[in-house]
C-alpha positions in Angstrom: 32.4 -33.3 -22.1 29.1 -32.4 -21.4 27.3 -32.8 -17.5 23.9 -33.8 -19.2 23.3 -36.9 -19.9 21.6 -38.1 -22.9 18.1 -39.1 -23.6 17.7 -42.9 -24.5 14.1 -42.7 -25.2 13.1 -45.3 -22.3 10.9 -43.0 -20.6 10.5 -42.7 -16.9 12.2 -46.1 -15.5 10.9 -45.8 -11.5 7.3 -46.1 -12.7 8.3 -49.9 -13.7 6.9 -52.1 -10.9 8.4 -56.2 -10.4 6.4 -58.7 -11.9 4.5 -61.0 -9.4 6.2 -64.8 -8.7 5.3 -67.2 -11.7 3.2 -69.8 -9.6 5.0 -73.3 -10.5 2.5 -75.8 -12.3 1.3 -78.9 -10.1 4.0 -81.6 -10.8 0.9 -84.1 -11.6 -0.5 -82.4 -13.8 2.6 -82.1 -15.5 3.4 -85.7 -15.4 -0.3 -86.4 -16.9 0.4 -83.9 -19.8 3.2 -85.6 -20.8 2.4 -89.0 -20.5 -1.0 -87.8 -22.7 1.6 -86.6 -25.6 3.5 -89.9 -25.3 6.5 -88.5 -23.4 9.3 -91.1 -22.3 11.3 -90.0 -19.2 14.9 -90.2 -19.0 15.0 -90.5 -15.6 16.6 -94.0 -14.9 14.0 -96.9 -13.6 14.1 -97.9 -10.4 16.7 -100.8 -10.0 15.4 -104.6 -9.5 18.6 -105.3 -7.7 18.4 -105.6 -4.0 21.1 -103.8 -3.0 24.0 -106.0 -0.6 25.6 -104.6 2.2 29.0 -103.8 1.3 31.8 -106.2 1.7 35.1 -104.6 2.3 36.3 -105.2 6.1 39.4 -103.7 7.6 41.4 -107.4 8.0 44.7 -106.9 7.4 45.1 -108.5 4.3 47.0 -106.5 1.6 47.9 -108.9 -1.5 45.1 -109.2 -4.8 44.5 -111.9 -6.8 43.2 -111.3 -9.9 40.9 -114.3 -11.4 39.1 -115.1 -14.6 35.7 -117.0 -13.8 32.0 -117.6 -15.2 29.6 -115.4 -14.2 27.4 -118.1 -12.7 30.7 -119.2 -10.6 31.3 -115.7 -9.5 27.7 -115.1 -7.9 27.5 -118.5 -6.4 31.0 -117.4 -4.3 29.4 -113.7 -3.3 26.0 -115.8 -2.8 28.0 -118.2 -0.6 29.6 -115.1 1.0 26.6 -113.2 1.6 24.6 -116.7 3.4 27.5 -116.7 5.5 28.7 -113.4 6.5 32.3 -113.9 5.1 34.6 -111.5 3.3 35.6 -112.0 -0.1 39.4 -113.1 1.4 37.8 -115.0 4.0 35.7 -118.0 2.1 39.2 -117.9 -0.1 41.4 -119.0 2.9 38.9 -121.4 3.9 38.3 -122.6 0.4 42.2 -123.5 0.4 42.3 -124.4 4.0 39.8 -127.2 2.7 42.1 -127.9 -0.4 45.2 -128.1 2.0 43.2 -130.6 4.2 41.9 -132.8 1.4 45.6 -133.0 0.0 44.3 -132.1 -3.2 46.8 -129.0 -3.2 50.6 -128.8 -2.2 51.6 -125.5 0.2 
Protein backbone atom coordinates (compact mmCIF):
# COMPACT_ATOMS: atom_id res chain seq x y z
CA UNK A 1 0.00 0.00 0.00
CA UNK A 2 0.90 3.25 -0.91
CA UNK A 3 0.89 6.52 1.85
CA UNK A 4 -0.39 8.88 -0.99
CA UNK A 5 -3.53 9.24 -1.57
CA UNK A 6 -5.16 9.53 -4.84
CA UNK A 7 -6.29 12.46 -6.86
CA UNK A 8 -10.18 12.54 -7.38
CA UNK A 9 -10.13 15.46 -9.49
CA UNK A 10 -12.35 17.74 -7.11
CA UNK A 11 -9.91 20.39 -6.72
CA UNK A 12 -9.21 22.33 -3.63
CA UNK A 13 -12.34 21.51 -1.25
CA UNK A 14 -11.59 24.35 1.70
CA UNK A 15 -12.14 27.09 -0.83
CA UNK A 16 -16.04 25.91 -0.89
CA UNK A 17 -17.89 28.40 1.28
CA UNK A 18 -21.84 27.39 2.86
CA UNK A 19 -24.58 28.62 1.01
CA UNK A 20 -26.63 31.48 2.68
CA UNK A 21 -30.28 30.40 4.43
CA UNK A 22 -33.00 30.02 1.61
CA UNK A 23 -35.37 32.90 2.88
CA UNK A 24 -38.93 30.94 3.31
CA UNK A 25 -41.65 32.50 0.87
CA UNK A 26 -44.56 34.65 2.71
CA UNK A 27 -47.25 32.06 3.56
CA UNK A 28 -49.91 34.57 1.81
CA UNK A 29 -48.49 34.86 -1.02
CA UNK A 30 -48.30 31.24 -1.22
CA UNK A 31 -51.86 30.73 -0.37
CA UNK A 32 -52.76 33.45 -3.23
CA UNK A 33 -50.68 31.53 -5.84
CA UNK A 34 -52.46 28.62 -5.34
CA UNK A 35 -55.72 29.58 -4.98
CA UNK A 36 -54.85 31.72 -8.52
CA UNK A 37 -54.03 28.04 -10.18
CA UNK A 38 -57.22 26.56 -8.73
CA UNK A 39 -55.50 24.61 -5.87
CA UNK A 40 -57.93 22.70 -3.37
CA UNK A 41 -56.47 22.11 0.10
CA UNK A 42 -56.48 19.00 1.84
CA UNK A 43 -56.43 20.28 4.96
CA UNK A 44 -59.76 19.26 6.69
CA UNK A 45 -62.55 22.30 7.08
CA UNK A 46 -63.13 23.61 10.12
CA UNK A 47 -65.95 21.51 11.97
CA UNK A 48 -69.70 23.02 12.30
CA UNK A 49 -70.14 20.90 15.36
CA UNK A 50 -69.99 22.69 18.59
CA UNK A 51 -68.01 20.66 20.39
CA UNK A 52 -69.87 19.14 24.06
CA UNK A 53 -68.05 18.76 27.10
CA UNK A 54 -67.29 15.31 27.70
CA UNK A 55 -69.57 13.02 29.46
CA UNK A 56 -67.92 10.30 31.24
CA UNK A 57 -68.04 10.83 35.28
CA UNK A 58 -66.24 8.60 37.69
CA UNK A 59 -69.83 7.09 39.36
CA UNK A 60 -69.40 3.79 40.17
CA UNK A 61 -71.32 2.19 37.73
CA UNK A 62 -69.63 -0.72 35.95
CA UNK A 63 -72.38 -2.80 33.86
CA UNK A 64 -73.05 -1.64 29.69
CA UNK A 65 -76.02 -1.86 27.90
CA UNK A 66 -75.81 -2.01 24.58
CA UNK A 67 -78.98 -0.48 22.60
CA UNK A 68 -80.21 -0.22 19.03
CA UNK A 69 -82.11 3.22 18.49
CA UNK A 70 -82.96 6.03 15.76
CA UNK A 71 -80.65 8.55 15.35
CA UNK A 72 -83.21 11.21 16.08
CA UNK A 73 -83.98 9.17 19.50
CA UNK A 74 -80.34 9.08 20.35
CA UNK A 75 -79.65 12.98 20.13
CA UNK A 76 -82.91 13.85 21.88
CA UNK A 77 -81.41 11.59 25.07
CA UNK A 78 -77.73 13.35 24.81
CA UNK A 79 -79.83 16.68 24.11
CA UNK A 80 -81.89 15.84 27.16
CA UNK A 81 -78.59 15.00 28.93
CA UNK A 82 -76.63 17.94 27.99
CA UNK A 83 -79.96 20.62 29.11
CA UNK A 84 -79.68 18.91 32.30
CA UNK A 85 -76.25 18.10 33.34
CA UNK A 86 -76.79 14.34 33.65
CA UNK A 87 -74.59 11.37 32.72
CA UNK A 88 -75.52 9.08 30.19
CA UNK A 89 -76.33 6.24 33.24
CA UNK A 90 -77.98 8.94 35.16
CA UNK A 91 -81.17 10.07 32.88
CA UNK A 92 -81.26 5.95 32.41
CA UNK A 93 -81.98 5.27 36.19
CA UNK A 94 -84.27 8.04 36.31
CA UNK A 95 -85.93 7.18 33.00
CA UNK A 96 -86.71 3.62 34.75
CA UNK A 97 -87.21 5.09 38.16
CA UNK A 98 -90.19 6.90 36.29
CA UNK A 99 -91.22 3.56 34.48
CA UNK A 100 -91.10 1.73 37.99
CA UNK A 101 -93.32 4.59 39.46
CA UNK A 102 -95.88 4.64 36.58
CA UNK A 103 -96.19 0.75 36.97
CA UNK A 104 -95.64 0.47 33.40
CA UNK A 105 -92.52 -1.88 34.11
CA UNK A 106 -92.08 -4.88 36.67
CA UNK A 107 -88.58 -4.85 38.86
Amino acid sequence: MTSKRSDLGLGDLGRIEPSPPAQRPDPQAVRAAAEAVGFVSRAPAPSAKPSRRPRRRRTGRTAQVSIRLRPETLQAFYDYCDANDLGLGEAFERALALLLAEGKCQD
